[in-house]
ZADO-1210 file (C-alpha; in nm, 4 decimals, padded with zeros to 6 digits):
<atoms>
<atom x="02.3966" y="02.6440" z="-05.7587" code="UNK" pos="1"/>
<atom x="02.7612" y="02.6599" z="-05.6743" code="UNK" pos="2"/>
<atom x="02.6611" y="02.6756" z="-05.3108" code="UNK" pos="3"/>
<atom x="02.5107" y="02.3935" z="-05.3631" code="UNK" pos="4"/>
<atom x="02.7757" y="02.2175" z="-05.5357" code="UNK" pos="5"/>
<atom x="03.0006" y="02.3059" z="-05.2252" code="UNK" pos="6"/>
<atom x="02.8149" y="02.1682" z="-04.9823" code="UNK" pos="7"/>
<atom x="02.7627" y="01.8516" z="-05.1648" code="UNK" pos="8"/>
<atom x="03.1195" y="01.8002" z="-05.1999" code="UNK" pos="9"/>
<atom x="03.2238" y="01.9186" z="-04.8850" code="UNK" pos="10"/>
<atom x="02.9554" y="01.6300" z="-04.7705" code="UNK" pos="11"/>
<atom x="03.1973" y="01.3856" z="-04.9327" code="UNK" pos="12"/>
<atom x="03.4839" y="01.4341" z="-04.8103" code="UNK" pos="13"/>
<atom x="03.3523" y="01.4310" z="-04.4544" code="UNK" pos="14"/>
<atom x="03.1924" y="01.1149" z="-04.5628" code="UNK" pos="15"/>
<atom x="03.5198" y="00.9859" z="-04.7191" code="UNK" pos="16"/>
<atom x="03.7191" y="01.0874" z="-04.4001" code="UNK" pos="17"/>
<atom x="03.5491" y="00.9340" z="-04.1438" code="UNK" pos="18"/>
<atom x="03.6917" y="00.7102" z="-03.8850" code="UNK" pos="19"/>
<atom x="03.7037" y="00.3583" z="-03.9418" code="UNK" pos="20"/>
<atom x="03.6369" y="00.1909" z="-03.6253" code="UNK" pos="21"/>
<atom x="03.7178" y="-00.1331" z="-03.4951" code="UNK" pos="22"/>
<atom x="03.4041" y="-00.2975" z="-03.5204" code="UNK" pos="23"/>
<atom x="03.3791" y="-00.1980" z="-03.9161" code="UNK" pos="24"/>
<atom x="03.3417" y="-00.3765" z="-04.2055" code="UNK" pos="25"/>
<atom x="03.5272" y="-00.2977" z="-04.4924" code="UNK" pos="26"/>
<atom x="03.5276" y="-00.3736" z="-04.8752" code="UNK" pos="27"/>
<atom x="03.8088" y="-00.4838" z="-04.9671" code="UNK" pos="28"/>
<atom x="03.8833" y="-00.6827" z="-05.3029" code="UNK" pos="29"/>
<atom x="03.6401" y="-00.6054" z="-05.5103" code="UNK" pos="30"/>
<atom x="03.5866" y="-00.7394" z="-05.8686" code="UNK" pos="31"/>
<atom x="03.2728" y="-00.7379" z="-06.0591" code="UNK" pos="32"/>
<atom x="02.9076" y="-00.5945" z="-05.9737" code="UNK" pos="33"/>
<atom x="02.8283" y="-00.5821" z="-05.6353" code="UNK" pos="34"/>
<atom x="02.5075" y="-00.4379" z="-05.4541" code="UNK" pos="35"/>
<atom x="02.4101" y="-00.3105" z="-05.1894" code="UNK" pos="36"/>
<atom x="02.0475" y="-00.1599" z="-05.0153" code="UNK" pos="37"/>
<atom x="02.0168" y="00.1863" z="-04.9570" code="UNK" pos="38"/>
<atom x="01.6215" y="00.2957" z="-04.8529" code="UNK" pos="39"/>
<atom x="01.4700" y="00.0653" z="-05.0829" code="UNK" pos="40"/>
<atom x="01.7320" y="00.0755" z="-05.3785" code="UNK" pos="41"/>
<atom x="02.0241" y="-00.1074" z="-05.4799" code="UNK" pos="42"/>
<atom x="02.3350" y="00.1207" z="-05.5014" code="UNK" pos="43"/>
<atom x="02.6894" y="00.0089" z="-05.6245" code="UNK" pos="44"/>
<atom x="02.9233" y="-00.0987" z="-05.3268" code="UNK" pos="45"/>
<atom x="03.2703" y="00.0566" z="-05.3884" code="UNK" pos="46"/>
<atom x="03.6280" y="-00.0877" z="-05.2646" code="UNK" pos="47"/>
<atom x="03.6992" y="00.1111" z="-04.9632" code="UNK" pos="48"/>
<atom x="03.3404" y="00.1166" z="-04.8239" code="UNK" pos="49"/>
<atom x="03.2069" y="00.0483" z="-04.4806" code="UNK" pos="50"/>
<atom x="02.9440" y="-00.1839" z="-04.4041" code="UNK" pos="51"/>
<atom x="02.6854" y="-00.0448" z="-04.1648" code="UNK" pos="52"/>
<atom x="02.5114" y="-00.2980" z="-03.9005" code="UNK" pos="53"/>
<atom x="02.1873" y="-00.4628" z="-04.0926" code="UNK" pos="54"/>
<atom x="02.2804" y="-00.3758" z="-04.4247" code="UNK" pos="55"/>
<atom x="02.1697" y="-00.6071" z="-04.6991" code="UNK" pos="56"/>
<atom x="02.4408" y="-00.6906" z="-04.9886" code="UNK" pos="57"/>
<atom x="02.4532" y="-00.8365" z="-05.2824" code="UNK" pos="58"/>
<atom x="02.7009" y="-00.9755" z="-05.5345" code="UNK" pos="59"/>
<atom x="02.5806" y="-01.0219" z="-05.9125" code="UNK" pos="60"/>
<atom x="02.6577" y="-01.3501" z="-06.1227" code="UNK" pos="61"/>
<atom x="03.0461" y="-01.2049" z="-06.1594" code="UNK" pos="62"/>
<atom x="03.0793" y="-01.0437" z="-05.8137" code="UNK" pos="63"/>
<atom x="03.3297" y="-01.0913" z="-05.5516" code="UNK" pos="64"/>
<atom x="03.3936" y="-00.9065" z="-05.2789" code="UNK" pos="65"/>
<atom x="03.6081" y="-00.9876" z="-04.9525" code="UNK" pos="66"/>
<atom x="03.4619" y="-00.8003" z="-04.6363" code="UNK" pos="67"/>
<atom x="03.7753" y="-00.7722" z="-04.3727" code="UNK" pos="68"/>
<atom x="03.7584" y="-00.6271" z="-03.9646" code="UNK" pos="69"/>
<atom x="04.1004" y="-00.6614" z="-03.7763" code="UNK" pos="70"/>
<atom x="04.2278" y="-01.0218" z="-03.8604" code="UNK" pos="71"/>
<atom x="03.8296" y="-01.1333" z="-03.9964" code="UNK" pos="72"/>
<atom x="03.7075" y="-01.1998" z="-04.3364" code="UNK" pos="73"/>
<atom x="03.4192" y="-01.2523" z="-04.5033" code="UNK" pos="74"/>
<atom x="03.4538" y="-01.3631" z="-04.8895" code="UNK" pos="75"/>
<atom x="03.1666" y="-01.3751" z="-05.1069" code="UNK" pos="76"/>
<atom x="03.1245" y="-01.5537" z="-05.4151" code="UNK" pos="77"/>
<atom x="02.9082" y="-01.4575" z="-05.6882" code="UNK" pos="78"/>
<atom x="02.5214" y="-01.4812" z="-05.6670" code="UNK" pos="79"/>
<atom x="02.5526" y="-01.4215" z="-05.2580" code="UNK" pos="80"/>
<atom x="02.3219" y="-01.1925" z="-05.0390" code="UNK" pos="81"/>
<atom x="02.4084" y="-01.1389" z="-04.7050" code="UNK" pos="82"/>
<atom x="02.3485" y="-00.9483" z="-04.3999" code="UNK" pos="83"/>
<atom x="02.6363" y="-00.8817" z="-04.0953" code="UNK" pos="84"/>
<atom x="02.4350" y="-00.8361" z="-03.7756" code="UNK" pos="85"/>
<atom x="02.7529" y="-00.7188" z="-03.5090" code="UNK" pos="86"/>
<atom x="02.6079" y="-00.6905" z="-03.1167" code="UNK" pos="87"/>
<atom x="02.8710" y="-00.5319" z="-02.8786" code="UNK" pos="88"/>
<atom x="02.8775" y="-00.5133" z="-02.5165" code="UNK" pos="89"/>
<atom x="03.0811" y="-00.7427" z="-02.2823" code="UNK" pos="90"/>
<atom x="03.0106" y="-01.0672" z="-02.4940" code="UNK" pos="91"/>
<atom x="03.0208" y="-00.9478" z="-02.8588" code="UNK" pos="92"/>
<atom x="02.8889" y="-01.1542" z="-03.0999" code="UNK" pos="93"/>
<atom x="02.8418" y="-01.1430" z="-03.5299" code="UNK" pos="94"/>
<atom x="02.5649" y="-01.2955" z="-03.7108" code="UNK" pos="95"/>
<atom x="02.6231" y="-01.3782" z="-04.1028" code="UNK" pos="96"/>
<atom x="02.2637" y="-01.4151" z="-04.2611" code="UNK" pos="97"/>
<atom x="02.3268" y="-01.5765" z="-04.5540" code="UNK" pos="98"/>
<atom x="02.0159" y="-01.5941" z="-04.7718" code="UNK" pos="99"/>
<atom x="02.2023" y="-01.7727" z="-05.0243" code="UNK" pos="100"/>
<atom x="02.5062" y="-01.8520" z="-05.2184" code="UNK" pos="101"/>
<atom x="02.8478" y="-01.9114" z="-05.0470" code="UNK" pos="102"/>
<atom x="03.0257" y="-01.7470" z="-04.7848" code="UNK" pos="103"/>
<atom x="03.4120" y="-01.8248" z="-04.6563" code="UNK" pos="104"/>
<atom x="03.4700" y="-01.7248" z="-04.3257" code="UNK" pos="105"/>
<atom x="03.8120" y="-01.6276" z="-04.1439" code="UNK" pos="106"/>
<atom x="03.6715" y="-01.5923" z="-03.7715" code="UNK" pos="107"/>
<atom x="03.9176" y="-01.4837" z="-03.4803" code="UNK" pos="108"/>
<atom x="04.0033" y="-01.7192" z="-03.2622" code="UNK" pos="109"/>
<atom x="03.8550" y="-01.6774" z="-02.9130" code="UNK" pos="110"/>
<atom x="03.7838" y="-01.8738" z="-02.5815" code="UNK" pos="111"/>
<atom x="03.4157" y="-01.8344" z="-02.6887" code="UNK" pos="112"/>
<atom x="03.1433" y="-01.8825" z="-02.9469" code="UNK" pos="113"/>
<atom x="03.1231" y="-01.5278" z="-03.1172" code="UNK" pos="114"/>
<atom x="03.0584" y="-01.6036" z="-03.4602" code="UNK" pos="115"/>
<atom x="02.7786" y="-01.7949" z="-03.6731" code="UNK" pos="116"/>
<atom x="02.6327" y="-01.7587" z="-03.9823" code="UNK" pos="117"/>
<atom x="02.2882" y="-01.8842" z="-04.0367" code="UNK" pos="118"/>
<atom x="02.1453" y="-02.0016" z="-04.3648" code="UNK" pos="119"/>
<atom x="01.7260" y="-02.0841" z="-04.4039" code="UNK" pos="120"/>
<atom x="01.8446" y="-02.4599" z="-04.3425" code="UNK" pos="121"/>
<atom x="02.1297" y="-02.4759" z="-04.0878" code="UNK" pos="122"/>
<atom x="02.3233" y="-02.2593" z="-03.8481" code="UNK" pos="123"/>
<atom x="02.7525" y="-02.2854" z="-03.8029" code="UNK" pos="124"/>
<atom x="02.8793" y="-02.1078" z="-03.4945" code="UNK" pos="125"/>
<atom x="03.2644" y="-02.0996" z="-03.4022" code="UNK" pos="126"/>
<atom x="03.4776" y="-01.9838" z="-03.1319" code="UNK" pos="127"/>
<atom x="03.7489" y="-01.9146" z="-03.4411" code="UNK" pos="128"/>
<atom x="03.8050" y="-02.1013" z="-03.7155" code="UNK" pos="129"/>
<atom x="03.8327" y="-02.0890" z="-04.1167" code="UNK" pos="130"/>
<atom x="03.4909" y="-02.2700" z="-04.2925" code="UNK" pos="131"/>
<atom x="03.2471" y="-02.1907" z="-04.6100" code="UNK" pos="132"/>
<atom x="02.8939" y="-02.1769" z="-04.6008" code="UNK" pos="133"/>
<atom x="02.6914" y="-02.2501" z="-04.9227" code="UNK" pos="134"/>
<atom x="02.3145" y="-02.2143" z="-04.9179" code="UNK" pos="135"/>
<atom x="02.0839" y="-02.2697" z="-05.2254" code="UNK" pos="136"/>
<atom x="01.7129" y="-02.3559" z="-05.2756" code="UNK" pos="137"/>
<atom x="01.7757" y="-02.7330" z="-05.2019" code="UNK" pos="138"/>
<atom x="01.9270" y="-02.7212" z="-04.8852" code="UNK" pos="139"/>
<atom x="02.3235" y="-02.5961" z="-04.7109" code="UNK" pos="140"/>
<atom x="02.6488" y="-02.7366" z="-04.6611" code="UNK" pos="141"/>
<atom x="02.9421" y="-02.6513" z="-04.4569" code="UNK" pos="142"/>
<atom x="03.2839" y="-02.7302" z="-04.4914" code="UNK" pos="143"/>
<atom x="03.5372" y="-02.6934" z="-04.2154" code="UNK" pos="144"/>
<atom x="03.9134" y="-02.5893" z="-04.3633" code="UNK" pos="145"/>
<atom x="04.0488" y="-02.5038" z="-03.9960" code="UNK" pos="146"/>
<atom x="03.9451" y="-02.5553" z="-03.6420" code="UNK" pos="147"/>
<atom x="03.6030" y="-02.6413" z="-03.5334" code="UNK" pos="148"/>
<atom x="03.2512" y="-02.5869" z="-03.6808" code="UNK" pos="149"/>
<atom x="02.9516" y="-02.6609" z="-03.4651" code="UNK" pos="150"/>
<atom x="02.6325" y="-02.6980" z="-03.6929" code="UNK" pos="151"/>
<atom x="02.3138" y="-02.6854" z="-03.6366" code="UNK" pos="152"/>
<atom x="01.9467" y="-02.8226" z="-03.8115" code="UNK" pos="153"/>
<atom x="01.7321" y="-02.4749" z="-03.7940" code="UNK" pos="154"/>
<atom x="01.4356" y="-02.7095" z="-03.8460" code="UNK" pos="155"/>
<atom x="01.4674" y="-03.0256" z="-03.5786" code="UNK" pos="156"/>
<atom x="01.7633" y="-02.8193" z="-03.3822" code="UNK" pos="157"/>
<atom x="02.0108" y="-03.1560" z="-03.4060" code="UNK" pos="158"/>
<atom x="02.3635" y="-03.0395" z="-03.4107" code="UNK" pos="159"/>
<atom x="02.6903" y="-03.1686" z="-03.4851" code="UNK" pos="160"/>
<atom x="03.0680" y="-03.0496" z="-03.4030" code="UNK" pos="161"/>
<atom x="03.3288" y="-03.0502" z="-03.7332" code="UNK" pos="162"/>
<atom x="03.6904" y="-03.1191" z="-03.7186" code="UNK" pos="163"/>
<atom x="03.9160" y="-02.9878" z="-04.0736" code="UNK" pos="164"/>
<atom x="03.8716" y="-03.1197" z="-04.3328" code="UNK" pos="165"/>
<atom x="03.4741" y="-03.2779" z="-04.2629" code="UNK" pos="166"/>
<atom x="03.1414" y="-03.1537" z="-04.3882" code="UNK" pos="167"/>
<atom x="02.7683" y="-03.1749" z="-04.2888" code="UNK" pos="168"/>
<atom x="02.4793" y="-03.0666" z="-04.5087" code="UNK" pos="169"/>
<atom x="02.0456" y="-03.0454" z="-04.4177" code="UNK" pos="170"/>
<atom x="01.8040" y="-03.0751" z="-04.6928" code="UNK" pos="171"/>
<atom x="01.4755" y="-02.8526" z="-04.6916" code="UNK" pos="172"/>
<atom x="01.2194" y="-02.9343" z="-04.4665" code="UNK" pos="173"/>
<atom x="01.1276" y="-03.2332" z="-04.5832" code="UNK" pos="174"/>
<atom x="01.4521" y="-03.4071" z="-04.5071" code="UNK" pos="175"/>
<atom x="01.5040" y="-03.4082" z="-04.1185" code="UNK" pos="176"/>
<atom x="01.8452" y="-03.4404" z="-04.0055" code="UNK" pos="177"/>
<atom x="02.2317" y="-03.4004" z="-04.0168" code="UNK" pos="178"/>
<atom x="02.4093" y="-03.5602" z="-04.2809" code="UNK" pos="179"/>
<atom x="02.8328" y="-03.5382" z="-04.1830" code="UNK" pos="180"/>
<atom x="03.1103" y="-03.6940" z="-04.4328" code="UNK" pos="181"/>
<atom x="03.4845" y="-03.6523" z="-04.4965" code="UNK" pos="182"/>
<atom x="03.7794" y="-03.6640" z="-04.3231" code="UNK" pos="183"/>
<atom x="03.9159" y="-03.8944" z="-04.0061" code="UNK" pos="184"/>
<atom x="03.6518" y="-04.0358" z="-03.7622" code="UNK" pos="185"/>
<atom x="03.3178" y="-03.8393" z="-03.8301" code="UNK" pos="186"/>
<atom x="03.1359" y="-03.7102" z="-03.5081" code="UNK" pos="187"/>
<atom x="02.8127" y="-03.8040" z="-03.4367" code="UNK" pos="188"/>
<atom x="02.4456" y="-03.6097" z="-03.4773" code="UNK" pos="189"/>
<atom x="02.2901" y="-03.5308" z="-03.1345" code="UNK" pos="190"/>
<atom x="01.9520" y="-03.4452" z="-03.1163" code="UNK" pos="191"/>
<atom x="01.8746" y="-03.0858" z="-02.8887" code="UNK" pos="192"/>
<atom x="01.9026" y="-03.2512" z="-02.5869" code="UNK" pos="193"/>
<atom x="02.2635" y="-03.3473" z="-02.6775" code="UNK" pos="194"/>
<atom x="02.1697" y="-03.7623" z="-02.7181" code="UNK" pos="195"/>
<atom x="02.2826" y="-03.9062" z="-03.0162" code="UNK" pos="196"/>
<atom x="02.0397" y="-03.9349" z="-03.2923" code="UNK" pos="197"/>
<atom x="02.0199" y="-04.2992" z="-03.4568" code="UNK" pos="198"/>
<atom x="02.1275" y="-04.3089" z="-03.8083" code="UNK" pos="199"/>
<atom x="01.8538" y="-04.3451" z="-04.1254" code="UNK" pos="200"/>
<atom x="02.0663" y="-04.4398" z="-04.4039" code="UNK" pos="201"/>
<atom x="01.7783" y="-04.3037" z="-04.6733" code="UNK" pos="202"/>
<atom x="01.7633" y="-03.9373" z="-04.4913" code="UNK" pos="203"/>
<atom x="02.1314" y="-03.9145" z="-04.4890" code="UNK" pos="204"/>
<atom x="02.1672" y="-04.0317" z="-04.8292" code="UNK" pos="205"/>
<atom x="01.8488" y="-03.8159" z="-04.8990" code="UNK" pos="206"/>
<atom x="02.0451" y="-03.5389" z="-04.7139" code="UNK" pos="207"/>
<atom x="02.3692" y="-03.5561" z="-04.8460" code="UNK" pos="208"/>
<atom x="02.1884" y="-03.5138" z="-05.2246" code="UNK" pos="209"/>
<atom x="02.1046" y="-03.1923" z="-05.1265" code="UNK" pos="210"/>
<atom x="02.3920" y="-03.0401" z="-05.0059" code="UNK" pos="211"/>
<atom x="02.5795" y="-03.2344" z="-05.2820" code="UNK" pos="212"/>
<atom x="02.3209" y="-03.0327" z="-05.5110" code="UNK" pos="213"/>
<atom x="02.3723" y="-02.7002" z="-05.3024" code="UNK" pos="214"/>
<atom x="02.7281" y="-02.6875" z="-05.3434" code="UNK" pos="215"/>
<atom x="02.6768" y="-02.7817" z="-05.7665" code="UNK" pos="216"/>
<atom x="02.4392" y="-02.4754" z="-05.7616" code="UNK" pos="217"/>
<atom x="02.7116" y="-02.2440" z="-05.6512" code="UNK" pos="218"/>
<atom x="02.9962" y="-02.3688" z="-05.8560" code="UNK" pos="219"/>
<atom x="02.7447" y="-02.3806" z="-06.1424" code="UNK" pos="220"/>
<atom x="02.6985" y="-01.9756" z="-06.0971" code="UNK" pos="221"/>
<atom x="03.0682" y="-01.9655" z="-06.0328" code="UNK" pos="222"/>
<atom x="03.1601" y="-02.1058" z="-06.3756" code="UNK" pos="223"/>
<atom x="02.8697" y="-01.9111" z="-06.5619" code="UNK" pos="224"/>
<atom x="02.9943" y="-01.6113" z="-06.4376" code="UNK" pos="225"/>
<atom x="03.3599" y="-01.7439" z="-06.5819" code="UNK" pos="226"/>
<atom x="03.1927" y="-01.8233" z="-06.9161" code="UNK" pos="227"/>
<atom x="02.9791" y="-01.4881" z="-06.9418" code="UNK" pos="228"/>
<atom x="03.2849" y="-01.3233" z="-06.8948" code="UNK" pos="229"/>
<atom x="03.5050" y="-01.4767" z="-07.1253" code="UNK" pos="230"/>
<atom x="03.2277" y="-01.4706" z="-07.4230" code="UNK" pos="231"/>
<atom x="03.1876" y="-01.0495" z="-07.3399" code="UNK" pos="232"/>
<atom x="03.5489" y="-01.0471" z="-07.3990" code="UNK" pos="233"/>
<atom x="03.5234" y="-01.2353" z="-07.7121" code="UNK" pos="234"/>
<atom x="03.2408" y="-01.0258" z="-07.8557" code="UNK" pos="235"/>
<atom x="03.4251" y="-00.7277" z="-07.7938" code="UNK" pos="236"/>
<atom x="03.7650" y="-00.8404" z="-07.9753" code="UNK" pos="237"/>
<atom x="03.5936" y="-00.9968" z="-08.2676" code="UNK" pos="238"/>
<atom x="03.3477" y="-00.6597" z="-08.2731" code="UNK" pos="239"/>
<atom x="03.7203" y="-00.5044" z="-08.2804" code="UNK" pos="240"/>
<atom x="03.8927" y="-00.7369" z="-08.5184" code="UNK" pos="241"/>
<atom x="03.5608" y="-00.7136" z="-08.7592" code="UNK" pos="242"/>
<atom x="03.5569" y="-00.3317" z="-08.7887" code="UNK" pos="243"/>
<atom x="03.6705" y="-00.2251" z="-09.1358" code="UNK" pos="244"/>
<atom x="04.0503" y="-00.0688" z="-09.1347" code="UNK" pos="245"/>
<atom x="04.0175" y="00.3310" z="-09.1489" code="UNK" pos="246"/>
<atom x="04.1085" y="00.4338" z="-09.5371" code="UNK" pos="247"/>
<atom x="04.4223" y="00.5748" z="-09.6118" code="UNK" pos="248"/>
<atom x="04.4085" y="00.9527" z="-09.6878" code="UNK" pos="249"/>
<atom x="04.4635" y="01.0452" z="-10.0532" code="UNK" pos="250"/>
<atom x="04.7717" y="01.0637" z="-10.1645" code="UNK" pos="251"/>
<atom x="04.9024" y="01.4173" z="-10.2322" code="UNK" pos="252"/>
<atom x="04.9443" y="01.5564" z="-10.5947" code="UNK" pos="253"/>
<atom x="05.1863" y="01.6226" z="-10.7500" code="UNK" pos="254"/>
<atom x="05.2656" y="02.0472" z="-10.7908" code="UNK" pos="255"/>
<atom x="05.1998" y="02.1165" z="-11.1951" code="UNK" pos="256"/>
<atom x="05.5431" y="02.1818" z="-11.3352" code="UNK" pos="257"/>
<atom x="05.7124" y="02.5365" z="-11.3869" code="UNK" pos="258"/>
<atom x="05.5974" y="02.7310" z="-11.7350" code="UNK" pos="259"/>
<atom x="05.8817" y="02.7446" z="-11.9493" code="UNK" pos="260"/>
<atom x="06.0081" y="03.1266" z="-11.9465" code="UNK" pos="261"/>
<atom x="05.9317" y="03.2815" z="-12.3036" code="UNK" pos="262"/>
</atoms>
C-alpha cells in the first residue's frame, strides 16, 4: 500500500514539474467551476493547468477562466465550451471552436492570418487583433475592440472585414447573410467570390435580431451567475445570523461557608 502511495505521488510531482512549452495553454485566472473532459468525464480544471491540443472545456454558470500562451489570451465567460485546436509547422495556425457562449480573444500580431475561432454560425480569423466572440442557439456576433476581424457566414461563405469598434452578426440557417453595424464607415458583405452582396434590409434586420438576441443570451447567464451568487451568500449569512447564540455556561457556586470551630 505505501508502495503504492509512493508511486502515486511521485507521479505528481513529475506531472506538476513538467515543462511548459511555448505552444501551451495555461489556466490562468480562475474563479468559479470550470470543466474540463478527461476519457469521457468531466474533471475540475485547476489554476496552473495546461491545456492539451483537442481538449474540450467547460465553464459552469459562475465560471471564468483566462487561458494565456506568450502574449495570447483566451477569456471565457460563464456558460462557454470550447476547444483550442494549435497546428505547428512552418505556418502555425490556432483554431478556437466555440460551441457556445463568449470568448475574448488577445491574438499576436503577425504578417499573417494565424488565428480564428469558429462558432456553428460564423467564422473570425485575424492576423492579430483584440475581438469577442459570442455564440448562442439563435445565431453569433463579433465585436472588434482592436485591429481587424475578417468574418465569415459558415453557411453561404459571404465574408466581411471589421475595423474597432464595428460588429457583424449571422442568424441560423434560415437567415442568409452578414449583418455589420457600429462604428465609422461600415465595410461591405462580399459574397465567396469576393463581389459585393446587395443589401436586403428584412435579412439584415432579421439578422441583426439574432445576434442582438445572442449577445442578451450571454449577458443574461452573466448576470444569473451574479445573482446566484449573491443569493448563496445571502442564505449562508442569514443561515448564520438565524442560528441560536450558544448558552452561557452556568455560573459557578458559590463554596459553602467555613463551620464555625466549637
Amino acid at each position: 500500500m505505501l508502495r503504492i502511495v509512493a508511486t502515486l505521488a511521485m507521479t505528481g510531482w513529475a506531472l506538476a514539474t513538467l515543462p511548459v512549452r511555448a505552444d501551451d495553454w495555461i489556466a490562468g485566472k480562475l474563479r468559479g467551476a470550470v470543466v474540463q473532459l478527461v476519457d469521457g468525464r468531466w474533471q475540475p480544471l485547476r489554476r496552473g493547468m495546461i491545456v492539451p491540443d483537442d481538449r474540450v472545456v467547460r465553464t459552469m454558470a459562475a465560471g471564468y477562466v483566462t487561458f494565456t500562451r506568450g502574449a495570447e489570451t483566451l477569456d471565457l465567460g460563464p456558460n462557454t465550451q470550447i476547444q483550442i485546436f494549435d497546428k505547428g509547422g512552418k505556418k502555425p495556425f490556432t483554431t478556437v471552436k466555440e460551441y457556445f457562449g463568449s470568448v475574448a480573444v488577445e491574438a499576436e500580431v503577425r504578417k499573417v492570418e494565424h488565428f480564428a475561432v469558429q462558432t456553428p454560425y460564423l467564422a473570425a480569423v485575424v492576423k492579430g487583433t483584440r475581438f469577442v466572440v459570442t455564440s448562442g442557439k439563435t445565431g453569433a456576433s463579433v465585436s472588434v475592440q482592436r485591429g481587424h476581424v475578417a468574418v465569415e457566414d459558415t453557411h453561404d461563405r459571404s465574408r466581411v472585414t471589421l475595423s474597432v469598434g464595428q460588429s457583424a452578426g449571422v442568424g441560423s440557417k434560415t437567415i442568409s447573410g452578414i449583418t455589420v453595424s457600429g462604428e465609422g464607415r461600415l465595410p461591405p458583405v462580399v459574397d465567396g467570390h469576393g463581389k459585393p452582396l446587395p443589401k436586403d434590409d428584412k435579412a439584415s434586420k432579421d439578422a441583426q435580431k439574432a445576434a442582438d438576441k445572442a449577445a442578451k443570451d450571454a449577458e443574461k447567464a452573466e448576470k444569473a451567475a451574479k445573482d446566484a451568487q449573491e443569493a448563496a451568500d445571502k442564505a449562508t449569512h442569514d443561515a448564520d445570523k438565524d442560528k441560536p447564540a450558544p448558552k452561557a455556561p452556568p455560573a459557578p457556586k458559590d463554596p459553602p461557608p467555613p463551620k464555625p470551630k466549637t
